[in-house]
C-alpha positions as a Markdown table, in Angstrom:
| # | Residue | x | y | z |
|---|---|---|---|---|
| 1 | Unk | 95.4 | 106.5 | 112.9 |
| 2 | Unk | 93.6 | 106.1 | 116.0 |
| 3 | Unk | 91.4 | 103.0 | 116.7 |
| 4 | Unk | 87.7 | 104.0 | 117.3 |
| 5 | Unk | 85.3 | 102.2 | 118.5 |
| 6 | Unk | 81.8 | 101.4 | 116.1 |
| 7 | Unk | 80.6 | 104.3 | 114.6 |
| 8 | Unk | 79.0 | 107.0 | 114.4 |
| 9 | Unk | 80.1 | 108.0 | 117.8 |
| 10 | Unk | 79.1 | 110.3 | 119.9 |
| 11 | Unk | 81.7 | 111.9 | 122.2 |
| 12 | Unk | 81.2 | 114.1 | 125.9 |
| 13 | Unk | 83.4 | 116.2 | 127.5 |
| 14 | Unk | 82.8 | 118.3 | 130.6 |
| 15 | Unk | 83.8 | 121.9 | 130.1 |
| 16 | Unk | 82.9 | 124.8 | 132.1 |
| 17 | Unk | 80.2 | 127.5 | 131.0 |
| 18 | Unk | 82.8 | 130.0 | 130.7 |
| 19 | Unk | 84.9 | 128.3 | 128.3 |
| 20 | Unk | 83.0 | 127.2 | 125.3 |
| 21 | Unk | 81.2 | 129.4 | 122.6 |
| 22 | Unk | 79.0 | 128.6 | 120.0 |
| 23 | Unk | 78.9 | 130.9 | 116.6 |
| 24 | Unk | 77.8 | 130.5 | 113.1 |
| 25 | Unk | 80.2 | 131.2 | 111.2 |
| 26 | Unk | 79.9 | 133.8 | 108.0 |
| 27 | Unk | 78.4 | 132.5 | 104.7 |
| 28 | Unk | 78.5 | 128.7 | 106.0 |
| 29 | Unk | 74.8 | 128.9 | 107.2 |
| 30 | Unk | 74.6 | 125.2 | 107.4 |
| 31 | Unk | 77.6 | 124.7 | 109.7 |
| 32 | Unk | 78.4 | 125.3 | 113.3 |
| 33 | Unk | 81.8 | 126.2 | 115.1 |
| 34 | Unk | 82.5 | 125.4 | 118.4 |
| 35 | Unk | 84.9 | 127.0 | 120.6 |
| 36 | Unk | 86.3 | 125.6 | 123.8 |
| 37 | Unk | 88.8 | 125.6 | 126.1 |
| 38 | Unk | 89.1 | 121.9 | 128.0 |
| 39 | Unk | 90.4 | 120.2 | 130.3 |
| 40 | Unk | 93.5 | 117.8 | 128.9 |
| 41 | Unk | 92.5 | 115.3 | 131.3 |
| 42 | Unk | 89.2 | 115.0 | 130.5 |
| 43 | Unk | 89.9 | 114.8 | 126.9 |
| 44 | Unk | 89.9 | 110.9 | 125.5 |
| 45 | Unk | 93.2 | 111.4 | 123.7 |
| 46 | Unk | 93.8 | 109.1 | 121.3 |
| 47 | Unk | 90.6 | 107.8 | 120.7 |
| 48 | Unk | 89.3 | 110.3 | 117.9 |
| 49 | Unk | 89.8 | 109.1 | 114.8 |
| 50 | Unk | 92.3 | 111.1 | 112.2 |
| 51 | Unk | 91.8 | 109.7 | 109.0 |
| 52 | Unk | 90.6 | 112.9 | 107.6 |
| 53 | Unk | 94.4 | 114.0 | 109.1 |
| 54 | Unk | 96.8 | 114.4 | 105.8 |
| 55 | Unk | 99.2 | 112.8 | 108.0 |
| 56 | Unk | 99.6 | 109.2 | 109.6 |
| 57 | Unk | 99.8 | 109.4 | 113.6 |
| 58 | Unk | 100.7 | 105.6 | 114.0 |
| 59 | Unk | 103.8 | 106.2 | 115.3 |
| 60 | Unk | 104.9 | 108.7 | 117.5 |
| 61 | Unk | 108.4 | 109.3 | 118.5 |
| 62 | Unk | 108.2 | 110.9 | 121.8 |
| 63 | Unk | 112.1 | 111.7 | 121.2 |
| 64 | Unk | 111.6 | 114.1 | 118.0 |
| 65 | Unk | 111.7 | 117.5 | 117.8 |
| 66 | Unk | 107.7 | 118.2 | 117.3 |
| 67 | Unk | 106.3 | 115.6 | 120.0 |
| 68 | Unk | 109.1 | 116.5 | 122.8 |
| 69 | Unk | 108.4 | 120.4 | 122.4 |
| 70 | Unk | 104.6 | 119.4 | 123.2 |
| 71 | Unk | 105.5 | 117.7 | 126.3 |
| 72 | Unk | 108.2 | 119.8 | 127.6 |
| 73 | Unk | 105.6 | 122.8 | 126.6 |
| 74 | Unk | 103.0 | 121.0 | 129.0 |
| 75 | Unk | 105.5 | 119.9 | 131.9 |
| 76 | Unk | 107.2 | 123.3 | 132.2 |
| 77 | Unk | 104.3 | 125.6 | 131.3 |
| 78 | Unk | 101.0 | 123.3 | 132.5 |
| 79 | Unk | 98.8 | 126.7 | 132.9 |
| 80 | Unk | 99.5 | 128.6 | 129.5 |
| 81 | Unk | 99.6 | 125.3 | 127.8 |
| 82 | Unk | 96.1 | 126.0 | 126.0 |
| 83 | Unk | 98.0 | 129.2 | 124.8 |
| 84 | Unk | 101.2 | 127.5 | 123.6 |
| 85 | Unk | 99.2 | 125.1 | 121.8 |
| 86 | Unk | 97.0 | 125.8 | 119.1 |
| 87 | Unk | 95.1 | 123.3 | 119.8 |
| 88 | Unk | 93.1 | 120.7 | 117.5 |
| 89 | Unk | 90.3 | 121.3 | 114.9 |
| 90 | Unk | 87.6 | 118.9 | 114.5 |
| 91 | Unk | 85.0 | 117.8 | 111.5 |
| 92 | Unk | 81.8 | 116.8 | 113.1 |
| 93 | Unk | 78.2 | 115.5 | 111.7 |
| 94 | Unk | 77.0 | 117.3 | 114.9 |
| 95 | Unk | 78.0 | 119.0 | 117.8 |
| 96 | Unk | 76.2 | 121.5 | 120.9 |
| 97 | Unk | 76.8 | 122.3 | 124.0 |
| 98 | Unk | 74.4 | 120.9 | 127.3 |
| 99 | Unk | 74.4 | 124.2 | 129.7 |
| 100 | Unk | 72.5 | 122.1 | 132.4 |
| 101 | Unk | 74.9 | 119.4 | 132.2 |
| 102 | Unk | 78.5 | 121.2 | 131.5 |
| 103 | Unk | 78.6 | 119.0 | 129.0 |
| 104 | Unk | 80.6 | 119.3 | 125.3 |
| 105 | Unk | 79.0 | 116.8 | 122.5 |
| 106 | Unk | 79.9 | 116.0 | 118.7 |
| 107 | Unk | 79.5 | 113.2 | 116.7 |
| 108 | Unk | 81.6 | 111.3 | 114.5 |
| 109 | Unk | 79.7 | 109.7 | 111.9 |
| 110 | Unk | 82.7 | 108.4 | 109.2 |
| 111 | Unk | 86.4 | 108.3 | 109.4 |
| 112 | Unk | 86.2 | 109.5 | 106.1 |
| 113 | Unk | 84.3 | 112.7 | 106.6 |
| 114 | Unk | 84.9 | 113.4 | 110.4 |
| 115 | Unk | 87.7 | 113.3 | 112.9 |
| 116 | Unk | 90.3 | 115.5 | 114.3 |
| 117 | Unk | 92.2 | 117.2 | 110.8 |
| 118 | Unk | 94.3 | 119.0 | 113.0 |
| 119 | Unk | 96.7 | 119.0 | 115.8 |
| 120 | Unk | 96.7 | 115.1 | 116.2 |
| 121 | Unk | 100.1 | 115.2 | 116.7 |
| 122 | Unk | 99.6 | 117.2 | 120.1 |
| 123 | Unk | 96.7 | 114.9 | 120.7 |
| 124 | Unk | 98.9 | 111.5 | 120.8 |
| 125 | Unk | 101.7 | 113.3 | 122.2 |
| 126 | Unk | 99.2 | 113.6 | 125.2 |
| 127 | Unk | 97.4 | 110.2 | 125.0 |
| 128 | Unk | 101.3 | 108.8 | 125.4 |
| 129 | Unk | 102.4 | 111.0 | 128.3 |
| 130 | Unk | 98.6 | 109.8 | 130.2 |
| 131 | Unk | 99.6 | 106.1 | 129.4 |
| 132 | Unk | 102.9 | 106.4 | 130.8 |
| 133 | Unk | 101.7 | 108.1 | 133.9 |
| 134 | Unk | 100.2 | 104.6 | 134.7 |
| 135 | Unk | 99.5 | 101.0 | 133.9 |
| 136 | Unk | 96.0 | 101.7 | 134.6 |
| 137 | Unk | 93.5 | 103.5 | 132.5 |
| 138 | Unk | 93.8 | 107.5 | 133.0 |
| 139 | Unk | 90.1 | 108.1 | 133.1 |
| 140 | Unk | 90.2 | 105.7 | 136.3 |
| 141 | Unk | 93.2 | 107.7 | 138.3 |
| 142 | Unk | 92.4 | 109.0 | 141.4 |
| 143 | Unk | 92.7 | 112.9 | 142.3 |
| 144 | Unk | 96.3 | 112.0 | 143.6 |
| 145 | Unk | 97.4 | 109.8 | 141.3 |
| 146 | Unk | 97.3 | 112.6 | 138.1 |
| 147 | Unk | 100.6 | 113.7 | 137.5 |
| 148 | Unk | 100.5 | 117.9 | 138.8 |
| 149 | Unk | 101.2 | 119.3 | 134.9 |
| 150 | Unk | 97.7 | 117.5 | 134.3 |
| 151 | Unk | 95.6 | 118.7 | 137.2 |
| 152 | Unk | 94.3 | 121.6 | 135.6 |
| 153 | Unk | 95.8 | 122.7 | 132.5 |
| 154 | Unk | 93.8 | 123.0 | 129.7 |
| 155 | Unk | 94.0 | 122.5 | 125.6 |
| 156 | Unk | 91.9 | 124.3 | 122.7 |
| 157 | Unk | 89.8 | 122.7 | 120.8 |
| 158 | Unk | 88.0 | 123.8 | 117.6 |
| 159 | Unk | 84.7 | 122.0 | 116.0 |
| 160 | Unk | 83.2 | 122.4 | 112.6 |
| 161 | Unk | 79.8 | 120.5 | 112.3 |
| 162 | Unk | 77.3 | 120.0 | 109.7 |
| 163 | Unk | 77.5 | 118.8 | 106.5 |
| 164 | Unk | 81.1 | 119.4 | 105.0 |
| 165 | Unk | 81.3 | 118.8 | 101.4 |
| 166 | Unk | 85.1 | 117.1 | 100.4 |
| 167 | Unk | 86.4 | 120.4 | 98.8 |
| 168 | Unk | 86.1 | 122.1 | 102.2 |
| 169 | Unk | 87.4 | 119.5 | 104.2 |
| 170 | Unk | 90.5 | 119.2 | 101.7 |
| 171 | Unk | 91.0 | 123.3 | 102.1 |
| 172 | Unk | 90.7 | 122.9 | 105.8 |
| 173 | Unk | 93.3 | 120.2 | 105.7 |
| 174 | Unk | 96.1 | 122.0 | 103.5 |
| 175 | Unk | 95.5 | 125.3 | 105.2 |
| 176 | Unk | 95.6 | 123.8 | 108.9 |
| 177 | Unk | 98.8 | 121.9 | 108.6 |
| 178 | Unk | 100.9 | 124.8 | 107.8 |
| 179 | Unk | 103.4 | 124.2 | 111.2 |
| 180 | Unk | 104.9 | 121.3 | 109.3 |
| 181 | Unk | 104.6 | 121.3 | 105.4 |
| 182 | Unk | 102.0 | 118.5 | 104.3 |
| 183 | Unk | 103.2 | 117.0 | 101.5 |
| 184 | Unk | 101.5 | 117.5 | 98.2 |
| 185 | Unk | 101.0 | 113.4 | 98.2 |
| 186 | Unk | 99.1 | 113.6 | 101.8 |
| 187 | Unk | 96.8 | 115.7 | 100.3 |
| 188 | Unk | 96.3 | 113.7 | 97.6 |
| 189 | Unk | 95.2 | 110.5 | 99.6 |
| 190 | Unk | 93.1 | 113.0 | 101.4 |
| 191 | Unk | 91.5 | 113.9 | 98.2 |
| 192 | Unk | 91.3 | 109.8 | 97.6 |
| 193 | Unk | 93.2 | 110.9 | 94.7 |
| 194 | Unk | 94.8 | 107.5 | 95.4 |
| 195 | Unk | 92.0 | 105.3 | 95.9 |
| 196 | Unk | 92.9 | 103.0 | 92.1 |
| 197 | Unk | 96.1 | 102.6 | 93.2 |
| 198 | Unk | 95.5 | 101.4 | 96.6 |
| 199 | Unk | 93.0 | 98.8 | 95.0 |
| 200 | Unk | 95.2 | 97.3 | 92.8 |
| 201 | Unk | 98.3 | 97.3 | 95.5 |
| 202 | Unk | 96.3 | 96.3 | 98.3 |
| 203 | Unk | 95.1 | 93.4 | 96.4 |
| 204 | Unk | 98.6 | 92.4 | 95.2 |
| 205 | Unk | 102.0 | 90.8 | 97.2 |
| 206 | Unk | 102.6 | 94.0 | 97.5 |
| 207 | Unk | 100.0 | 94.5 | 100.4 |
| 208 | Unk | 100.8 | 97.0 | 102.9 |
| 209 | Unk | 104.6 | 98.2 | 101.6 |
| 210 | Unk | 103.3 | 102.0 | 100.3 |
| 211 | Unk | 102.9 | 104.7 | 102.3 |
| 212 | Unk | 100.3 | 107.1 | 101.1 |
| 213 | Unk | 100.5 | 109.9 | 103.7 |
| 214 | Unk | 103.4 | 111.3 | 106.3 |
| 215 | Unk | 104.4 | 109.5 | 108.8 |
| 216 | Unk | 103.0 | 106.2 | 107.8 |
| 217 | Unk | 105.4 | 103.6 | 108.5 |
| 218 | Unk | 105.4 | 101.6 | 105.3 |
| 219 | Unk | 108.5 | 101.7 | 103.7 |
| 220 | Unk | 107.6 | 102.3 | 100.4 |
| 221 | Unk | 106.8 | 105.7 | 99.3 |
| 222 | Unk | 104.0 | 106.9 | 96.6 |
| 223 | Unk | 105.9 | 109.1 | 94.8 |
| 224 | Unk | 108.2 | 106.4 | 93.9 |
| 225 | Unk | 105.4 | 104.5 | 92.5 |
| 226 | Unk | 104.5 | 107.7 | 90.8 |
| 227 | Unk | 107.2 | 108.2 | 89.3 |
| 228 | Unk | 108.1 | 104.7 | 87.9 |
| 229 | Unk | 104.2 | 104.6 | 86.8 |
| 230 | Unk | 105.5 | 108.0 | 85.1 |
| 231 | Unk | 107.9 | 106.3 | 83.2 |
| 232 | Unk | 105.9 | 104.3 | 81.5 |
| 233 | Unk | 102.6 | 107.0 | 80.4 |
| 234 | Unk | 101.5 | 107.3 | 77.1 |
| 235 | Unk | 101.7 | 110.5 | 76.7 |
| 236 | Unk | 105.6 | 110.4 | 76.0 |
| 237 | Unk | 105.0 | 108.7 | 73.2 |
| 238 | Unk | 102.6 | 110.8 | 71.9 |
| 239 | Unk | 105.0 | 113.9 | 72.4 |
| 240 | Unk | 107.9 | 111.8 | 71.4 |
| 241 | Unk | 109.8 | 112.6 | 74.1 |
| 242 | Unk | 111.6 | 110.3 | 77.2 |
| 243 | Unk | 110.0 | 110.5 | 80.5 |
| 244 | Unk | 113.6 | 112.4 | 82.2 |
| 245 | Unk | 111.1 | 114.2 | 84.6 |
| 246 | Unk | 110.3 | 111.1 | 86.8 |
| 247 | Unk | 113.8 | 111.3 | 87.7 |
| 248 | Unk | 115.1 | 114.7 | 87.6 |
| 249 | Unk | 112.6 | 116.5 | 88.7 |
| 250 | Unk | 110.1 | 113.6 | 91.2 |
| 251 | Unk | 108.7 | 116.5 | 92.7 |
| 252 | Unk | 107.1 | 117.7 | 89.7 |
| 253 | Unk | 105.3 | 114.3 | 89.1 |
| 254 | Unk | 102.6 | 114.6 | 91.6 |
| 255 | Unk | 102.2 | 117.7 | 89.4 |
| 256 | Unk | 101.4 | 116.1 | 86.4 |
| 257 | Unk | 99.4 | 113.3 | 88.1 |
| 258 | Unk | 96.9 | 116.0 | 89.3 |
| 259 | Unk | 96.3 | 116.7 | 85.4 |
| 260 | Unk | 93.0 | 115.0 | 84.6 |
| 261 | Unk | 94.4 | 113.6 | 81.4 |
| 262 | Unk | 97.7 | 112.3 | 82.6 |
| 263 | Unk | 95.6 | 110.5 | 85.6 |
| 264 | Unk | 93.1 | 109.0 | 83.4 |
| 265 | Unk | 96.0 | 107.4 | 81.5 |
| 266 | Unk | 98.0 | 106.7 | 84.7 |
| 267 | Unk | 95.1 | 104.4 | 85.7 |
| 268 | Unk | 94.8 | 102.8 | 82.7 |
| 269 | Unk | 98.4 | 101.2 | 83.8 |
| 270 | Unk | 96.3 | 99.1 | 86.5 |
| 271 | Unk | 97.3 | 96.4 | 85.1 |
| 272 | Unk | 100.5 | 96.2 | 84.7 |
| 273 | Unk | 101.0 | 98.4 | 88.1 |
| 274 | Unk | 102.1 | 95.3 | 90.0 |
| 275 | Unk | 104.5 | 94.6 | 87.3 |
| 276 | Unk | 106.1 | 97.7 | 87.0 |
| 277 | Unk | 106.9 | 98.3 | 90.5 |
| 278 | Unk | 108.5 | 94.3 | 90.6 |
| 279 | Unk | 110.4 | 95.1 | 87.4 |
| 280 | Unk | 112.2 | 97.9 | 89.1 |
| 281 | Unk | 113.5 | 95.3 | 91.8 |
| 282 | Unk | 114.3 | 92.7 | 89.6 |
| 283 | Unk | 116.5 | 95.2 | 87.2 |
| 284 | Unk | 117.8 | 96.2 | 90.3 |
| 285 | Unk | 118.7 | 92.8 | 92.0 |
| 286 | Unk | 120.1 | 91.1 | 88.4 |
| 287 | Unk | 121.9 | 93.7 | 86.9 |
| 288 | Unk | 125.0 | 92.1 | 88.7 |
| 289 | Unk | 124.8 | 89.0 | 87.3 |
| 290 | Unk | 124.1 | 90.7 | 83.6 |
| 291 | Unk | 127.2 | 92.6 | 84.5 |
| 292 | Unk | 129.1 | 89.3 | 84.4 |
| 293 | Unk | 127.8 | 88.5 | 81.4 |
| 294 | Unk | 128.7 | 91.6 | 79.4 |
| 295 | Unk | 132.4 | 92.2 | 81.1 |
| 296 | Unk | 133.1 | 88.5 | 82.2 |
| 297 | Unk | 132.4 | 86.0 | 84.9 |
| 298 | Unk | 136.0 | 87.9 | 86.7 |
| 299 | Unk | 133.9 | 91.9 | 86.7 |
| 300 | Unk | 133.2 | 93.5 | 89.8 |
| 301 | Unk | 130.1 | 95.3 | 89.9 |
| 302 | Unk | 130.9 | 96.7 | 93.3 |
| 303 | Unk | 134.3 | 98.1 | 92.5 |
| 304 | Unk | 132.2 | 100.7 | 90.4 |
| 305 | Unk | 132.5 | 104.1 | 91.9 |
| 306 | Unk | 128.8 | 104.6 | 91.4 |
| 307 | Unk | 128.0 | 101.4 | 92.9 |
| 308 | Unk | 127.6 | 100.9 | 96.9 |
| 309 | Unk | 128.7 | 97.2 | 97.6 |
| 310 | Unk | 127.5 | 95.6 | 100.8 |
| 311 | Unk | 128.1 | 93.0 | 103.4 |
| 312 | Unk | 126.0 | 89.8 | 102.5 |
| 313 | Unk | 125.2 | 90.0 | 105.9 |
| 314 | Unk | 123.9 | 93.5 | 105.7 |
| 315 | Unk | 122.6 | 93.5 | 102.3 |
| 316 | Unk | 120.0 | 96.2 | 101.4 |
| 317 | Unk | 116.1 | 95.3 | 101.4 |
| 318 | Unk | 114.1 | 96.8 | 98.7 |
| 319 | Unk | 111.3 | 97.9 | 100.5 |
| 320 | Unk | 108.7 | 96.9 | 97.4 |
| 321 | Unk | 109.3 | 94.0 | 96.6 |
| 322 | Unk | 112.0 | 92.7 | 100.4 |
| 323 | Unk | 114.3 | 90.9 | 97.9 |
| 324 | Unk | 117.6 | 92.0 | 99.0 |
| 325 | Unk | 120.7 | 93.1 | 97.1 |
| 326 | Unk | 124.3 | 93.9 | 98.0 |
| 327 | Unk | 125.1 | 96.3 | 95.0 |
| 328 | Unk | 122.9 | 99.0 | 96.0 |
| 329 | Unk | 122.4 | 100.7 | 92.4 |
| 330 | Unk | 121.9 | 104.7 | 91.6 |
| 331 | Unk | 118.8 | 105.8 | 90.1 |
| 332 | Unk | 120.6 | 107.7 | 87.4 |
| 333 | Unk | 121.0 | 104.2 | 86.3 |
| 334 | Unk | 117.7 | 102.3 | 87.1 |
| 335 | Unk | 115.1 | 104.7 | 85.8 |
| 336 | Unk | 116.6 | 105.1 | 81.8 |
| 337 | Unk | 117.3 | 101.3 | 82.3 |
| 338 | Unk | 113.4 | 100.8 | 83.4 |
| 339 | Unk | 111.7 | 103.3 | 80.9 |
| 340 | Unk | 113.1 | 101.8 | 78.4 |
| 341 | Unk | 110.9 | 99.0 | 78.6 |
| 342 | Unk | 108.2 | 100.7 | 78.1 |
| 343 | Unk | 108.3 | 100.1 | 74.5 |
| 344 | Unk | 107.0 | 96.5 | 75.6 |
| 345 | Unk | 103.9 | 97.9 | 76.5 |
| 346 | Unk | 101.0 | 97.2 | 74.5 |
| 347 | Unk | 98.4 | 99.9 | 74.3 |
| 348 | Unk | 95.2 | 99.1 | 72.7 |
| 349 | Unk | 93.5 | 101.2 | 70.3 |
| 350 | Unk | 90.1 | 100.1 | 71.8 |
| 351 | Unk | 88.5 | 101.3 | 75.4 |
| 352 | Unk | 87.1 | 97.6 | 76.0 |
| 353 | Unk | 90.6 | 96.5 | 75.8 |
| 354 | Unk | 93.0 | 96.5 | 78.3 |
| 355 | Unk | 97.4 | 97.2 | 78.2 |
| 356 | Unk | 99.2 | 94.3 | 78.2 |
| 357 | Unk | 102.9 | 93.3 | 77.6 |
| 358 | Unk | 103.2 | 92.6 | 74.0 |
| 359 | Unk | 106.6 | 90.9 | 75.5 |
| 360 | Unk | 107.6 | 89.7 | 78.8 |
| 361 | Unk | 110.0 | 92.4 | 80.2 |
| 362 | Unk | 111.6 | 89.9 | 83.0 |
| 363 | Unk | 112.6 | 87.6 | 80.1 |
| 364 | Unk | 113.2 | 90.4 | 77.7 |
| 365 | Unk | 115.8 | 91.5 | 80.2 |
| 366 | Unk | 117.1 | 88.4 | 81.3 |
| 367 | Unk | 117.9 | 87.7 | 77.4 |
| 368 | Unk | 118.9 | 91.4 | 76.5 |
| 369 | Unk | 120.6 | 92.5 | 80.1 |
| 370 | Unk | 124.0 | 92.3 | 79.2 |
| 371 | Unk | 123.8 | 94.7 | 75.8 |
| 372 | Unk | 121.4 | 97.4 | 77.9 |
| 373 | Unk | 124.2 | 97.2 | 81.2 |
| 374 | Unk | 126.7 | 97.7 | 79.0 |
| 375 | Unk | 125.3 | 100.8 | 77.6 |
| 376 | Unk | 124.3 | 102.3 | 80.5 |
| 377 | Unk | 128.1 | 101.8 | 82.4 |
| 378 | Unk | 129.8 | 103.1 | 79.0 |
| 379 | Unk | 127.5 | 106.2 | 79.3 |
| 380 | Unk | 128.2 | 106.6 | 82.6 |
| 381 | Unk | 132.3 | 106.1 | 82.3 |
| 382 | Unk | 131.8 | 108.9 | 79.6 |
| 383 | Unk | 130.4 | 111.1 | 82.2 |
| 384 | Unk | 132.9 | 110.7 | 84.7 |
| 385 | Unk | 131.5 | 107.7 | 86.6 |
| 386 | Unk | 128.6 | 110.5 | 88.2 |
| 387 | Unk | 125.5 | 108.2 | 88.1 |
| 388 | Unk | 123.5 | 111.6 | 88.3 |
| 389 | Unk | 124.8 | 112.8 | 84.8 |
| 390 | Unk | 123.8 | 109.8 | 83.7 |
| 391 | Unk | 120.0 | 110.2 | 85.0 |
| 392 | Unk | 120.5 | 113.5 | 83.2 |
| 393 | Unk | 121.7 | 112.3 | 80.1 |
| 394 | Unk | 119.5 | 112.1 | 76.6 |
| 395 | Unk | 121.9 | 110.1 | 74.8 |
| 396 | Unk | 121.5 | 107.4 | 77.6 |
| 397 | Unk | 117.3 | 107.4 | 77.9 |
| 398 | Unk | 117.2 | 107.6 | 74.3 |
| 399 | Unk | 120.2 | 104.9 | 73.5 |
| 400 | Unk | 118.5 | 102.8 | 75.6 |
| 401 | Unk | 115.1 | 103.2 | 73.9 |
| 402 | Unk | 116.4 | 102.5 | 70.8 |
| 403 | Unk | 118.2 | 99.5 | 71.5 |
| 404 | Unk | 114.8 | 97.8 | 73.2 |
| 405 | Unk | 112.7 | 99.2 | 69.9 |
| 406 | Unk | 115.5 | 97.5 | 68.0 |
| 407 | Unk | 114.8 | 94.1 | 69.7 |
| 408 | Unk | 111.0 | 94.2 | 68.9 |
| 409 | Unk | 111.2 | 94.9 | 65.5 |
| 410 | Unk | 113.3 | 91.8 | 64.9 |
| 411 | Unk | 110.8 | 90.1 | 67.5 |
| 412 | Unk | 107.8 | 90.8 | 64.9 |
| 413 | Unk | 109.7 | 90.5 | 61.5 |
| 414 | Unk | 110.3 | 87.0 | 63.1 |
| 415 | Unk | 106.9 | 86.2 | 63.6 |
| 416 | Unk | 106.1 | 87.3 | 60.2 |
| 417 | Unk | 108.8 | 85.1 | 58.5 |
């Protein structure tokens, strides 16, 4: 996202008579379009904040497909440019046009609400190509110093002003980015459909590892944490049925996420979110040494066709947690293996009170490992050592259920004698 100065800001751009327009647009009385063809080099690229964007512009590889097109679109054709381009849509509190002064204003009131939803990729494709043209600062370049492709070509630029209620600015997002499919989970964070989840993340050791939109360059991604938190929802219980979809089909959980019931239940995990998403790397980076224990201190985990074994030296970082692991582990495996535990969840039959662990799951696996590995191999072995069968298989999510609901009955009838 771009860094902007204090806001609200108010932003001025010289552009000739002949190439702006102002029109009100149909049945949007209370907003105002703006169109205007402008120079690029007067143009503060980079500095307009795209928050609102449903992707992250932190990084920008000038060597990828999208961003080098832009600049070998400006070098080679520097006059049609504005015609190549389609140029970048902007949500402004206000914006007019100064005839006496040539002058283009809008303001930028909250990142939230206004900033460029559009076309920032072009935009800090161009702020990178000014800053390479020299150490100083563009705006400061003399006539001779500005590179010829920048002299006088131009870009298109689009602004909606006035007050722009959320579902309109979400439609203006999703129907924009069309050149590149927006994810589904982009539009989601746009929606702050995410804004729970970042609380409790953001809060946690887990600060700063989930991406929530394109491009950002976390490593972690929130549809994984969908779909583990979709592992352990209530609602499978209630329809007495295992949670197969956060594996076979991940696309399909941002789906059910959307549903206002399932989301009111999702955040009701809060807290045991943190959990959750640890568990996965810990299941992950000890099922080796449960391995052992079930086939013998002489087993070899990584000899396992559906096992890729590592160099210590190289070993694998999980990007949630950063512990590291040299048996990098399907998912066919980890998600039955994981979603079983959520029978050590426990729900409370009251709103005041909040889900807990009725056991702890790191123990509970540290003391049962060996019999749930063992399952989960077998299964596999039986399925021709394809760790996606395995993912697929009922007999293995609902084995593995069972053997976990097993261990807490005996856990209670314990207490109770």
């Amino acid at each position: 996202m771009a860094k902007s100065s204090q806001l609200p800001r108010e932003y001025r751009i010289q552009v000739s008579q002949d190439y702006v327009r102002s029109i009100k647009p149909p049945h949007c009385e209370d907003l105002t379009t703006i169109h205007a063809f402008v120079r690029i080099r007067d143009l503060a690229n980079g500095a307009i904040p795209d928050k609102i964007n449903p992707r992250s512009h932190e990084v920008i590889k000038m060597n990828t497909r999208v961003p080098k097109a832009i600049k070998e679109s400006l070098e080679d054709d520097p006059t049609i440019f504005h015609l190549l381009n389609r140029g970048c849509l902007i949500l402004a509190k206000r914006a007019w046009y100064n005839n006496q002064s040539k002058t283009l204003h809008f303001i930028v009131e909250s990142e939230d609400e206004h900033g460029m939803v559009d076309g920032a990729t072009t935009d800090r494709v161009l702020a990178l190509m000014k800053k390479e043209t020299s150490m100083a600062d563009f705006s400061t370049l003399k006539e001779e110093e500005i590179p010829d492709f920048f002299q006088d070509s131009y870009i298109y630029l689009e602004i909606i002003a006035g007050d722009i209620e959320n579902g309109l600015r979400l439609k203006l997002a999703e129907a924009r980015n069309t050149s590149m499919q927006v994810k589904e989970f982009s539009l989601e964070d746009l929606g702050h459909g995410f804004d729970w989840l970042k609380k409790v993340l953001e809060r946690s050791e887990l600060m700063g590892r989930v991406r929530y939109r394109e491009n950002e360059p976390n490593q972690g991604d929130v549809r994984t944490v969908l779909a583990l938190l979709t592992l352990f929802h209530p609602q499978w219980e209630i329809d007495d049925k295992d949670p197969m979809v956060a594996y076979t089909g991940k696309g399909r959980v941002i789906d059910l996420y959307r549903k206002d019931d399932w989301r009111e239940s999702y955040k009701k995990l809060a807290p045991v979110t943190v959990d959750i998403l640890k568990l996965y790397d810990y299941l992950h980076v000890n099922f080796q040494r449960q391995y052992m224990k079930a086939y013998g201190r002489g087993s070899k985990l990584g000899r396992r066709k559906e096992v890729r074994y590592i160099d210590p030296k190289r070993a694998k970082m999980l990007p949630l947690t950063r512990q590291t692991t040299q048996y990098v582990l399907p998912d066919g495996w980890l998600y039955p293996l994981l979603a079983s535990f959520r029978i050590l969840l426990d729900w409370p039959k009251s709103t005041r009170n909040k889900v807990k662990w009725e056991i702890n799951p790191f123990k509970f696996f540290d003391k049962h490992g060996p019999e749930l590995v063992m399952d989960i191999v077998e299964q596999s072995q039986e399925l021709g050592n394809n760790p996606n069968a395995a993912g697929k298989s009922r007999m293995l999510w609902s084995g593995l259920k069972t053997k976990v609901e097993n261990h807490i009955l005996k856990a209670r009838q314990a207490k109770i004698n």
